[in-house]
Backbone bond lengths (Angstrom), bond angles and torsions (degrees), N, CA, C in turn:
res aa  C-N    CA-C-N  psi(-1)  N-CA   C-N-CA  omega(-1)  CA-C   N-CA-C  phi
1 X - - - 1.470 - - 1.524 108.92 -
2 X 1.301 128.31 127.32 1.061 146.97 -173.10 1.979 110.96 -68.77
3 X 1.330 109.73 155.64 1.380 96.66 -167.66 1.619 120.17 -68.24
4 X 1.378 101.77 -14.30 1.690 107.27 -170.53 1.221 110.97 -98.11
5 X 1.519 113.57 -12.48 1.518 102.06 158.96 1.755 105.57 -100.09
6 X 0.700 116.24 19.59 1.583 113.21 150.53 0.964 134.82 -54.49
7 X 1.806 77.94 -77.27 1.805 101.34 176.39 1.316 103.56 -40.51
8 X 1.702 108.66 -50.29 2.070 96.00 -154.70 1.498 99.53 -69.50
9 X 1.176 122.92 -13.21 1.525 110.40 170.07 1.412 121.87 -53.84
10 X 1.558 93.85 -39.13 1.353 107.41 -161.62 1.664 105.87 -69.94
11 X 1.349 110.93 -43.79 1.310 140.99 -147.91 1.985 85.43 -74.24
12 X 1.872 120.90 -37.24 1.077 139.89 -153.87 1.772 95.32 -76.61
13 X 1.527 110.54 -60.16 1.222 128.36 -177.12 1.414 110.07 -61.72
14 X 1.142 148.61 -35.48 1.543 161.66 121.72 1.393 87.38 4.20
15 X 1.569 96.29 -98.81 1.543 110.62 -159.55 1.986 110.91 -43.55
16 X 1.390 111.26 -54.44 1.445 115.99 -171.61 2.134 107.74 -59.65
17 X 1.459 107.80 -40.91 1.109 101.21 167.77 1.975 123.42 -62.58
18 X 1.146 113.85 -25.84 1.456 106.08 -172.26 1.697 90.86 -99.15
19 X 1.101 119.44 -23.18 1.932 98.47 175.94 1.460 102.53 -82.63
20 X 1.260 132.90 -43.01 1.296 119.48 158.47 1.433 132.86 -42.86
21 X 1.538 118.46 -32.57 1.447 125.05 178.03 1.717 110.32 -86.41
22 X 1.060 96.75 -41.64 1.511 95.92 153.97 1.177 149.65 -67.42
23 X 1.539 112.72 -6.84 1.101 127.29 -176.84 1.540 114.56 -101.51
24 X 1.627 93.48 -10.13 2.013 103.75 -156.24 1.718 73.86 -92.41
25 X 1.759 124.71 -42.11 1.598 123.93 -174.55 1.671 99.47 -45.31
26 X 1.172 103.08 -64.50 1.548 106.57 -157.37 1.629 122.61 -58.55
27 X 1.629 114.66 -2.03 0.823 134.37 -166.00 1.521 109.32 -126.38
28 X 1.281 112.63 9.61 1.787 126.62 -178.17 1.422 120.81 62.05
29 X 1.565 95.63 12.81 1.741 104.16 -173.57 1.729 121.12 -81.87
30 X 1.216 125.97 151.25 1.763 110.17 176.29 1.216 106.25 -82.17
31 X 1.196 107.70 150.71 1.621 136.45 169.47 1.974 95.88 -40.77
32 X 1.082 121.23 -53.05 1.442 117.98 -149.01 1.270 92.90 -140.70
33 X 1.413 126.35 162.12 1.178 150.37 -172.18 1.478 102.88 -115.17
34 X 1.690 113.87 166.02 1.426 118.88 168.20 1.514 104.30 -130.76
35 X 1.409 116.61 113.62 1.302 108.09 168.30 1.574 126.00 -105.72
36 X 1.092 119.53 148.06 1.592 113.25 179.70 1.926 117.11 40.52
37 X 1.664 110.50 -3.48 1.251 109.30 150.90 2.054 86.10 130.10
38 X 1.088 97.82 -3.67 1.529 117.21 -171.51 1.846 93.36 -91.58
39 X 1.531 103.07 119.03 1.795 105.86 172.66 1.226 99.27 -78.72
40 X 1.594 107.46 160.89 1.489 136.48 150.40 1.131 140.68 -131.01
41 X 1.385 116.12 81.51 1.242 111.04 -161.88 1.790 118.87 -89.11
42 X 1.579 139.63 132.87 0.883 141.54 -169.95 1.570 129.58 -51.34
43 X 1.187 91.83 -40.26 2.283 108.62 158.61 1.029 112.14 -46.25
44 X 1.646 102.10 -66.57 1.656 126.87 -174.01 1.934 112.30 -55.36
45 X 1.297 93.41 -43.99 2.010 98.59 -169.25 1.570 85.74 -78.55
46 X 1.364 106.88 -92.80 1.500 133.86 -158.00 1.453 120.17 0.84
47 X 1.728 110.08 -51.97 1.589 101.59 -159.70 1.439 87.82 -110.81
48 X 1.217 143.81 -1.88 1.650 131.45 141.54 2.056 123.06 -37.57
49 X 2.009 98.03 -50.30 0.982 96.79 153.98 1.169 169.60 -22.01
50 X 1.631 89.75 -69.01 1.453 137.56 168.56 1.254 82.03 -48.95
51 X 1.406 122.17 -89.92 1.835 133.75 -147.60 1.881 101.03 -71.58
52 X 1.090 112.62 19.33 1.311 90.17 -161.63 1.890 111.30 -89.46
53 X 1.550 106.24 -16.87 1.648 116.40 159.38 1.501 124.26 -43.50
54 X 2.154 96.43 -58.30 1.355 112.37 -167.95 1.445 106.77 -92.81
55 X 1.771 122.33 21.49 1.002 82.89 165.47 1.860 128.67 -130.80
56 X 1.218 107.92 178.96 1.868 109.12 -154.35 1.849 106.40 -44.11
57 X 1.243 107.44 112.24 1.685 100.49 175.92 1.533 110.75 -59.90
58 X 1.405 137.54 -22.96 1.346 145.02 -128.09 2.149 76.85 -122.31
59 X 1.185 112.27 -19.52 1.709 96.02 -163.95 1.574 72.49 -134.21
60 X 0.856 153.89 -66.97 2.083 119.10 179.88 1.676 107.37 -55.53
61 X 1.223 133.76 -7.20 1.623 119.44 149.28 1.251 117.18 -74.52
62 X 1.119 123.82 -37.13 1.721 135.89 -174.20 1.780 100.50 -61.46
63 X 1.580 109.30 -39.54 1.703 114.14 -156.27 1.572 80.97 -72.49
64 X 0.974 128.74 -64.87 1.588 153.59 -137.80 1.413 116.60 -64.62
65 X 1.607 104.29 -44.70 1.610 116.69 -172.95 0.951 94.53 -124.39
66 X 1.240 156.11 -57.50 1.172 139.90 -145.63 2.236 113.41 -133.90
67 X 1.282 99.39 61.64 1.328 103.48 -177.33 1.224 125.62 -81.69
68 X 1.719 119.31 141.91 1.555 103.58 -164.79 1.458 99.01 -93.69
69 X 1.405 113.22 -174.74 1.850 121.17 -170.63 1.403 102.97 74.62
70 X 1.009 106.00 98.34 1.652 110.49 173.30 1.796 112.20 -128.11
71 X 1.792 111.57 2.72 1.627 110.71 150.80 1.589 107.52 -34.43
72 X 1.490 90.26 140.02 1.708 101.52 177.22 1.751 101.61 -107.90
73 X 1.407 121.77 -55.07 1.730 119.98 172.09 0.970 128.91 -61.42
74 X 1.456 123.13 -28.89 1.787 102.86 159.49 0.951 134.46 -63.30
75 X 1.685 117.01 -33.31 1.461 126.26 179.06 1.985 98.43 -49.28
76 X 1.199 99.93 -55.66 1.799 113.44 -158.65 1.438 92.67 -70.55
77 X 1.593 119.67 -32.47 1.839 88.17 176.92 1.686 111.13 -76.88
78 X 1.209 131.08 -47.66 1.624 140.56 155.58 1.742 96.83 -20.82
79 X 1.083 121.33 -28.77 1.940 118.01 -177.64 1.888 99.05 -98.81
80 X 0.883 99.21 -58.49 1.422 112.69 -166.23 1.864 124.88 -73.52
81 X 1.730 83.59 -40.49 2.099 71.48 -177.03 1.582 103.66 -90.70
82 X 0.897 124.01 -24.35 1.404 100.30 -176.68 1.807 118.51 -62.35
83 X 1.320 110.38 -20.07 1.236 125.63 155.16 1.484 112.42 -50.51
84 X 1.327 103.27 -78.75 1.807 99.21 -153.30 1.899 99.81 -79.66
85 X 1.700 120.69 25.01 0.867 106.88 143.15 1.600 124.97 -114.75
86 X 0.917 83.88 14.18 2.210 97.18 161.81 1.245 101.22 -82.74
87 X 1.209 129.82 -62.72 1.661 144.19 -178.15 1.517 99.97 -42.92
88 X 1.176 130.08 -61.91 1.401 124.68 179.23 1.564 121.21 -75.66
89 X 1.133 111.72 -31.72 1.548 102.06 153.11 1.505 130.60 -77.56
90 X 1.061 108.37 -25.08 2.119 114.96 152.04 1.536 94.50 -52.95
91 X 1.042 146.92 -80.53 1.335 169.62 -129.86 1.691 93.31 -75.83
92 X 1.234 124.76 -66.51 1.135 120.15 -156.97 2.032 101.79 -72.42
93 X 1.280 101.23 -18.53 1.501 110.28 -152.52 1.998 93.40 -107.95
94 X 1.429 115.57 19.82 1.418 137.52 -131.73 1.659 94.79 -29.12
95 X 1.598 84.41 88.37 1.670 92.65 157.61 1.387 118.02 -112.30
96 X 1.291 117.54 22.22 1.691 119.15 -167.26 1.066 93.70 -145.05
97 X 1.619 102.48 133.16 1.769 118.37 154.74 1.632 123.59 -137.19
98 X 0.808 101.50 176.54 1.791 103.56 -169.36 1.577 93.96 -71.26
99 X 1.237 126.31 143.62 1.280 139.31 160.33 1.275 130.47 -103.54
100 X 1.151 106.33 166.29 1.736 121.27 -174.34 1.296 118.34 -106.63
101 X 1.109 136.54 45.18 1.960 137.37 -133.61 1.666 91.38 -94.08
102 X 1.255 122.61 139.42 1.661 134.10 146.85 1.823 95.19 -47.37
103 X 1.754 77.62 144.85 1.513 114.27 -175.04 2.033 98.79 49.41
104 X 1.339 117.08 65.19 1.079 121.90 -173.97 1.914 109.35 -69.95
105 X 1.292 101.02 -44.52 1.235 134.76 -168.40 1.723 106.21 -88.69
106 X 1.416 123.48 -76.53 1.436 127.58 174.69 1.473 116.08 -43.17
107 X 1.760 113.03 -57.05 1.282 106.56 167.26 1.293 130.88 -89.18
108 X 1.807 117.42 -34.23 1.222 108.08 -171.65 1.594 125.70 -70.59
109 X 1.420 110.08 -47.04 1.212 113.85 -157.05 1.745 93.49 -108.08
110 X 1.513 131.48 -16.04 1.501 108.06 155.13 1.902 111.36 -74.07
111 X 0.970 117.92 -11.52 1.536 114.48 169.69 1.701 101.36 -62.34
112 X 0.711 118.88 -33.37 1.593 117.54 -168.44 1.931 106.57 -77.72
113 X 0.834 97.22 -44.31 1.835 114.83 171.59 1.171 104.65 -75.90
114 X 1.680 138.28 -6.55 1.650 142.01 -176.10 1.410 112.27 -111.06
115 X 1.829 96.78 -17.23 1.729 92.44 -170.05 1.348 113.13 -57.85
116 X 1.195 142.24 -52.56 1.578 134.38 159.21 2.040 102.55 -20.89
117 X 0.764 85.33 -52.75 2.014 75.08 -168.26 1.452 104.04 -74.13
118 X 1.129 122.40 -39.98 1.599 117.24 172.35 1.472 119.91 -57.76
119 X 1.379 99.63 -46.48 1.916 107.65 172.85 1.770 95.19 -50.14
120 X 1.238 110.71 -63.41 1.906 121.49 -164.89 1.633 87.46 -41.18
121 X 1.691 132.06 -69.27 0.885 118.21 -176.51 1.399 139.81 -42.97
122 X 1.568 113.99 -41.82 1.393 119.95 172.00 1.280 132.48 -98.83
123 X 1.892 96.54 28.69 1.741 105.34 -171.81 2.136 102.88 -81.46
124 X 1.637 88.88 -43.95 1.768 92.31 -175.71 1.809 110.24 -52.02
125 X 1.039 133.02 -53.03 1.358 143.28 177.76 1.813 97.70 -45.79
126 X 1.640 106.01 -67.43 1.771 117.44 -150.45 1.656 81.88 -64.32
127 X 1.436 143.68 -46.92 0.984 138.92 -168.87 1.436 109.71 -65.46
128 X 0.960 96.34 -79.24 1.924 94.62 172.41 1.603 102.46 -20.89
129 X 0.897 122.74 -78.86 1.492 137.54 -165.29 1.636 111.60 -47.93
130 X 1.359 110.60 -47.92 1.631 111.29 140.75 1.347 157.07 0.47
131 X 1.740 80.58 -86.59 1.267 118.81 167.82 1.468 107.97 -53.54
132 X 1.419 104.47 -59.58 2.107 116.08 178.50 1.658 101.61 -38.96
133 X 1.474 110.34 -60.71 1.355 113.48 -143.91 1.658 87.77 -88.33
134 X 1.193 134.90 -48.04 1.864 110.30 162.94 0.662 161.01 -86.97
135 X 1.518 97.63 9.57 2.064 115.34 160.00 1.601 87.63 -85.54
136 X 1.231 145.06 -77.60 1.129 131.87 -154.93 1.405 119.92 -60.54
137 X 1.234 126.86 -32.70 1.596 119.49 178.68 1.121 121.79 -63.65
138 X 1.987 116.93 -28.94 1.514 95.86 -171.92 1.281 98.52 -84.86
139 X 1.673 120.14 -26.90 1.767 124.73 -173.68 1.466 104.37 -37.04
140 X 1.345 127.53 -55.77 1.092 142.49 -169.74 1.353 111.18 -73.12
141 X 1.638 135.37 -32.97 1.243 151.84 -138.79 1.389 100.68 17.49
142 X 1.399 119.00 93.30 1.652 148.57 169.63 1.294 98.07 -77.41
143 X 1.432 128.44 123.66 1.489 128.74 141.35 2.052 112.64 -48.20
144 X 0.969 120.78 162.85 1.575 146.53 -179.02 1.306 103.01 -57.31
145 X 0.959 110.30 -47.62 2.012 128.51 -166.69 2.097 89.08 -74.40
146 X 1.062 122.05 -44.41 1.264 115.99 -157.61 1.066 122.33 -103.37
147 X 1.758 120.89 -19.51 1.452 124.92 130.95 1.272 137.34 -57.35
148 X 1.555 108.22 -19.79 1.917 95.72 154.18 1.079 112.17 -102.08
149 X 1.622 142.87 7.53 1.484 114.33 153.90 1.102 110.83 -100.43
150 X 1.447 131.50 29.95 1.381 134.64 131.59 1.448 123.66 -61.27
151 X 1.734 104.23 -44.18 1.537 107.65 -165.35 2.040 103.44 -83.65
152 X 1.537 94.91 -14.68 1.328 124.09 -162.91 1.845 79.34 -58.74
153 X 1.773 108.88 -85.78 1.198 110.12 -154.99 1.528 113.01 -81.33
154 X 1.751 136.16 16.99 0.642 130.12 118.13 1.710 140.34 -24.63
155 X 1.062 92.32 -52.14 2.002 86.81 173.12 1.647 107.08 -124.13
156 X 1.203 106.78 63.10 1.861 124.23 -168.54 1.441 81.06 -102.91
157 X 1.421 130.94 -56.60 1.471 120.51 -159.97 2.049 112.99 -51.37
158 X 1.325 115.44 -25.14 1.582 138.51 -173.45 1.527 101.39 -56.14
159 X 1.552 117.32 -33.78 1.142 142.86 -141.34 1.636 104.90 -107.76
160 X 1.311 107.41 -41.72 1.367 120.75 -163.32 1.731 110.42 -66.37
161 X 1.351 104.36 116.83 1.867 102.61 -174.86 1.421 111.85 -49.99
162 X 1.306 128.86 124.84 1.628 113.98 149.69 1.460 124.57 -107.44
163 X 0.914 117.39 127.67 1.353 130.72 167.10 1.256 99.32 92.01
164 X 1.846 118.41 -116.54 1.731 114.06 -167.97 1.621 96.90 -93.37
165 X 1.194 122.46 13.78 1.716 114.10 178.18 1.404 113.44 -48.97
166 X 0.834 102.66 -164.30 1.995 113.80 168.86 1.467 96.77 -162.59
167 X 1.454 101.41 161.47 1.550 110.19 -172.45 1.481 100.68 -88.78
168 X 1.254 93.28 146.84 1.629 102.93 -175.95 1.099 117.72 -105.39
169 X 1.862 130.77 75.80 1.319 125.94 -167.78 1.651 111.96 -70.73
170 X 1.227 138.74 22.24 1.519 119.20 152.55 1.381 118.83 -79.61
171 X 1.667 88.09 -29.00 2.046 91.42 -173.28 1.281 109.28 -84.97
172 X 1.348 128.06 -31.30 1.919 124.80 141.17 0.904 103.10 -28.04
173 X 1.121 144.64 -76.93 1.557 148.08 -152.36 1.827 103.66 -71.42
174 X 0.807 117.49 -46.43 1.200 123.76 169.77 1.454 111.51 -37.64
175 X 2.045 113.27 -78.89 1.047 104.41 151.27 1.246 151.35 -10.52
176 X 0.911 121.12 -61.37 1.549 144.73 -148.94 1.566 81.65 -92.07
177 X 1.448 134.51 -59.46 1.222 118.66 -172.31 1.733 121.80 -77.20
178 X 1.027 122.09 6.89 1.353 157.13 176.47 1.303 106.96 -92.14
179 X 1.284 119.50 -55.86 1.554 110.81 -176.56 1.410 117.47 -88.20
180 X 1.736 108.37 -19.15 1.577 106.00 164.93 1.438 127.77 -68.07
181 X 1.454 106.10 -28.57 1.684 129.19 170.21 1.705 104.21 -43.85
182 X 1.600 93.32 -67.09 1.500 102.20 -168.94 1.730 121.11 -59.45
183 X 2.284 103.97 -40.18 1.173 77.60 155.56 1.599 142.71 -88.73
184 X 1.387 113.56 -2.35 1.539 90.46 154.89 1.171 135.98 -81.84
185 X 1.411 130.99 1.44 1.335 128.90 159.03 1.187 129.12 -68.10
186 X 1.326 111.92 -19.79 1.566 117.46 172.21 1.415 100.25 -87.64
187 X 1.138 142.17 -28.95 1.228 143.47 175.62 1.629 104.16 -62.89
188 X 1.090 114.72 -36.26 1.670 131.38 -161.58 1.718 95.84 -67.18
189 X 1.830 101.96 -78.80 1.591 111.28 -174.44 1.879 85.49 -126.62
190 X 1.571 96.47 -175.82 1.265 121.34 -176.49 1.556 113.28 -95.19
191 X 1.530 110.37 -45.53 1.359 130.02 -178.28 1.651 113.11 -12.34
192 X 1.258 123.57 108.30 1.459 121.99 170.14 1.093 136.90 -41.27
193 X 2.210 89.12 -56.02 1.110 130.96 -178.08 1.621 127.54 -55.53
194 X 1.638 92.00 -65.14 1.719 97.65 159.79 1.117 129.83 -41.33
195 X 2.220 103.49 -43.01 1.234 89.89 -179.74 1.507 139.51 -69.20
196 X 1.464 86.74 -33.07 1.583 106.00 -176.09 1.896 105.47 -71.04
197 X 1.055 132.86 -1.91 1.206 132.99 159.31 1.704 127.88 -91.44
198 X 1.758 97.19 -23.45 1.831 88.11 166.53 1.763 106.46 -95.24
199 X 1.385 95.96 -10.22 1.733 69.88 167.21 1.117 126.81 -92.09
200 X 1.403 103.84 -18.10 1.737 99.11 168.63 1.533 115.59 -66.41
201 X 1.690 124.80 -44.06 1.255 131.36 -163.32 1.924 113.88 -89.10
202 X 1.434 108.18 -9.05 1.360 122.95 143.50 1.243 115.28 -56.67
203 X 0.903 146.73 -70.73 1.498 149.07 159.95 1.411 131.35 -41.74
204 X 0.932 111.63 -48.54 1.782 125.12 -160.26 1.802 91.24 -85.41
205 X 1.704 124.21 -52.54 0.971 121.23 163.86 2.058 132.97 -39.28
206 X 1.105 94.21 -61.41 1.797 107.85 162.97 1.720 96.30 -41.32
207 X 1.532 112.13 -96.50 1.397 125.28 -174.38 1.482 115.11 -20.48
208 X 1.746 120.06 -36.36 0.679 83.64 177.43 1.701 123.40 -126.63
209 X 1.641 88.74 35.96 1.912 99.94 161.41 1.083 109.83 -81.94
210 X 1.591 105.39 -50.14 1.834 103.94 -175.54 1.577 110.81 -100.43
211 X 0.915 118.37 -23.61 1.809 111.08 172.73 1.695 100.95 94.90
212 X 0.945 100.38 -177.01 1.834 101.00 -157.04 1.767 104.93 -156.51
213 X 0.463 163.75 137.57 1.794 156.49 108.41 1.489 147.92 -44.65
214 X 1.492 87.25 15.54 1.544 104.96 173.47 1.709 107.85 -103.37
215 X 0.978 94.57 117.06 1.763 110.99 174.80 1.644 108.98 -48.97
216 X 1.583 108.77 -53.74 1.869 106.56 173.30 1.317 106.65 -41.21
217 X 1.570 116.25 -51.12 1.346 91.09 -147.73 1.883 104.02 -92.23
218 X 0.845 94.85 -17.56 1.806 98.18 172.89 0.913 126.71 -90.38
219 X 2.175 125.60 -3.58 1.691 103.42 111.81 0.993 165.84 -42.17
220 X 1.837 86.19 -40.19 1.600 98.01 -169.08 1.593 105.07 -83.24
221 X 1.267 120.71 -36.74 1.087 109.80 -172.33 1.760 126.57 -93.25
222 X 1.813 105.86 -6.85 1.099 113.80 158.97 1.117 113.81 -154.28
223 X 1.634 131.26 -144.72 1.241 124.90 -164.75 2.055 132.81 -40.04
224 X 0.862 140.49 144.66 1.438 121.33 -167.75 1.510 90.22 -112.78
225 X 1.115 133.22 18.28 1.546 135.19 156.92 1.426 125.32 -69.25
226 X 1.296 97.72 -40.30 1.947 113.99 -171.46 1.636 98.65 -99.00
227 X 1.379 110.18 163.21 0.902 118.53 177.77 1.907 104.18 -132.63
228 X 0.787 124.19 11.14 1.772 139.27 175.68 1.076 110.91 -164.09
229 X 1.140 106.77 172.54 1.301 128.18 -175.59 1.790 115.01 -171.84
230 X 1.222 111.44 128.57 1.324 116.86 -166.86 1.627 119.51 -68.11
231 X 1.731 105.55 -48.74 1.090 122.37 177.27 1.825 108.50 99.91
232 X 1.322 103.49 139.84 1.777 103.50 175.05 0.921 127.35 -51.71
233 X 1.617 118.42 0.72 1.335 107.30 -141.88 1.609 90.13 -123.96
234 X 1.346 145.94 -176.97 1.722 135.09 135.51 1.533 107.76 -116.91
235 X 1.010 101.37 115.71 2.034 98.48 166.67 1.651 98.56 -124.65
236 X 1.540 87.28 138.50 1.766 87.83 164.89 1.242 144.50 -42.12
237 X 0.908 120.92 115.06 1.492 134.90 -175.73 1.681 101.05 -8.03
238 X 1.420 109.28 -60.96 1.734 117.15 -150.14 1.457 101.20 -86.71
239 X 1.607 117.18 15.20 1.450 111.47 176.32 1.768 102.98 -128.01
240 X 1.339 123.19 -23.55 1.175 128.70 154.55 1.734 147.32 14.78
241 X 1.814 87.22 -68.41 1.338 93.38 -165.35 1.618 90.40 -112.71
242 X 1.579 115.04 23.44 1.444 116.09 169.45 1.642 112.09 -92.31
243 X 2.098 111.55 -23.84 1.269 95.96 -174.37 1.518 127.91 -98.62
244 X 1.086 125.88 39.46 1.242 151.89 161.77 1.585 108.00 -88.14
245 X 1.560 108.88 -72.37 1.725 104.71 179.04 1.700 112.08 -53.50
246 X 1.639 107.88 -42.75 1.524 114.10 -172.73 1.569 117.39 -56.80
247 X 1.601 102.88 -39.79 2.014 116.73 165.20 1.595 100.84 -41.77
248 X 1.085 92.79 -82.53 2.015 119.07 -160.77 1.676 88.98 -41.33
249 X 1.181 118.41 -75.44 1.492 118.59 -162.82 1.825 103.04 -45.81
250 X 0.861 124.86 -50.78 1.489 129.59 170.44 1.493 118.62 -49.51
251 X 1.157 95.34 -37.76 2.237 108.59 -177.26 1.651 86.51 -79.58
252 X 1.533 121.70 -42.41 1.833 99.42 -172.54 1.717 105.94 -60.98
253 X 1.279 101.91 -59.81 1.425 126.41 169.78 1.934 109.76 -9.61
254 X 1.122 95.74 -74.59 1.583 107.65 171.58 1.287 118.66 -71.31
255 X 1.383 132.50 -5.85 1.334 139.75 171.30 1.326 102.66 -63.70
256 X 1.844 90.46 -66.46 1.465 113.29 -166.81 1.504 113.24 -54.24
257 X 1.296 129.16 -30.40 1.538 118.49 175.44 1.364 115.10 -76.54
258 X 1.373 113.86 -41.71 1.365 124.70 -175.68 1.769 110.35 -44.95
259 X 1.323 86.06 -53.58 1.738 95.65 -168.00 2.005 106.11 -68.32
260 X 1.406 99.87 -36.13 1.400 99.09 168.77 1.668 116.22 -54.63
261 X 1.414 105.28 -34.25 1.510 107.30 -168.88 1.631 99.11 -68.88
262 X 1.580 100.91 -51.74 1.401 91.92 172.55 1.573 148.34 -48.49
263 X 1.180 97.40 -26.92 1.308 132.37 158.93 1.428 133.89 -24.84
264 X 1.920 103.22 -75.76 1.004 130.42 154.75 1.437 119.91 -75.13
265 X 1.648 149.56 -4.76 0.723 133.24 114.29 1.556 160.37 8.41
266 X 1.906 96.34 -74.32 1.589 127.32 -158.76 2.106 77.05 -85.59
């Protein structure tokens, strides 16, 4: 398949995922389903789908069984420090203290003993989704910038106000620094696996220091009983919904040098 009918594939799966996600909103329906305890989210499944005829059997065997990048500590600092340098700048600036959160015990600290089963749950989706975004980027050879405003307007419909809402530019921002992460990590290595494990443990980690109030994501990424979660942690209200964008922007941040280093390296 030639590159310009790619794109319009691409350009196709875009469009069919956000009128579909918009359509499941307007109708009070969820984005994603839970089956047998396994998520599905419509971003995540959908345009794997879509591509899943046209795409290379010889390079979705390559992603699948035999993926290269098999470093184990870079992946975990790319998960981990951009974290415990939020924590120390909360800390130094003492905006953080230990908390007292409902379901401290049921949710907080058996979530921590579940994360293996939550990852198991959101490996079929994060893989699929993977798979989409690294067979198709190198086919195409996508710059960084243009594989995350693929992944960008992929989940734009989540975003979209209905009715008396208002748009919520931190969780844009959030996004947006989320999907630049991801595309330079595919730019970085190929690995499915890795990938589909820092994006889950990017997330699921945050959510569940500081806790969240979005029902999506504290299905998808853990129990589908609760609908909040406080988090271990207490930070003031009016700094809150900054440490999510402040993580991500830091995880691109460290992507982005790494892969430069690599760069000059090869």
């Amino acid at each position: 398949m030639n590159k310009n009918k790619r794109l319009l594939q691409i350009f196709l799966a875009v469009v069919l995922v956000n009128a579909a996600g918009l359509a499941l909103r307007l109708i009070k329906l969820d984005s994603y389903i839970i089956l047998a305890g396994f998520r599905f989210h419509i971003s995540l499944v959908l345009p794997f789908l879509l591509f899943l005829k046209s795409l290379n059997p010889p390079n979705l065997k390559q992603a699948l069984l035999h993926p290269p990048y098999n470093k184990t500590f870079q992946p975990l600092g790319w998960i981990f420090f951009p974290l415990i340098l939020l924590f120390i700048i909360l800390y130094i600036l003492k905006k953080i203290e230990i908390g007292d959160p409902e379901y401290f015990y049921e949710f907080g600290l058996s979530s921590i003993v579940d994360y293996p089963v939550y990852l198991i749950w959101n490996l079929p989706q994060l893989l699929m989704f993977a798979c989409f975004i690294i067979v198709v980027q190198p086919s195409l050879k996508l710059q960084s910038p243009v594989t995350a405003l693929i992944i960008f307007l992929l989940f734009a419909f989540e975003f979209i106000p209905l009715g008396k809402a208002k748009i919520d530019y931190l969780d844009l921002i959030s996004l947006l620094f989320a999907s630049l992460s991801i595309g330079l990590l595919v730019r970085y290595f190929q690995n499915i696996y890795w990938l589909a494990i820092i994006i889950f443990t990017i997330f699921w980690v945050n959510l569940l220091a500081f806790g969240s109030d979005s029902p999506l994501m504290i299905h998808i990424l853990f129990a589908a009983r609760y609908e909040s979660w406080e988090g271990f942690f207490d930070i003031p209200k009016n700094l809150h919904s900054y440490l999510l964008p402040f993580q991500l922007l830091a995880t691109a941040i460290i992507i982005y040098f790494s892969s430069l280093k690599r760069s000059r390296n090869v």
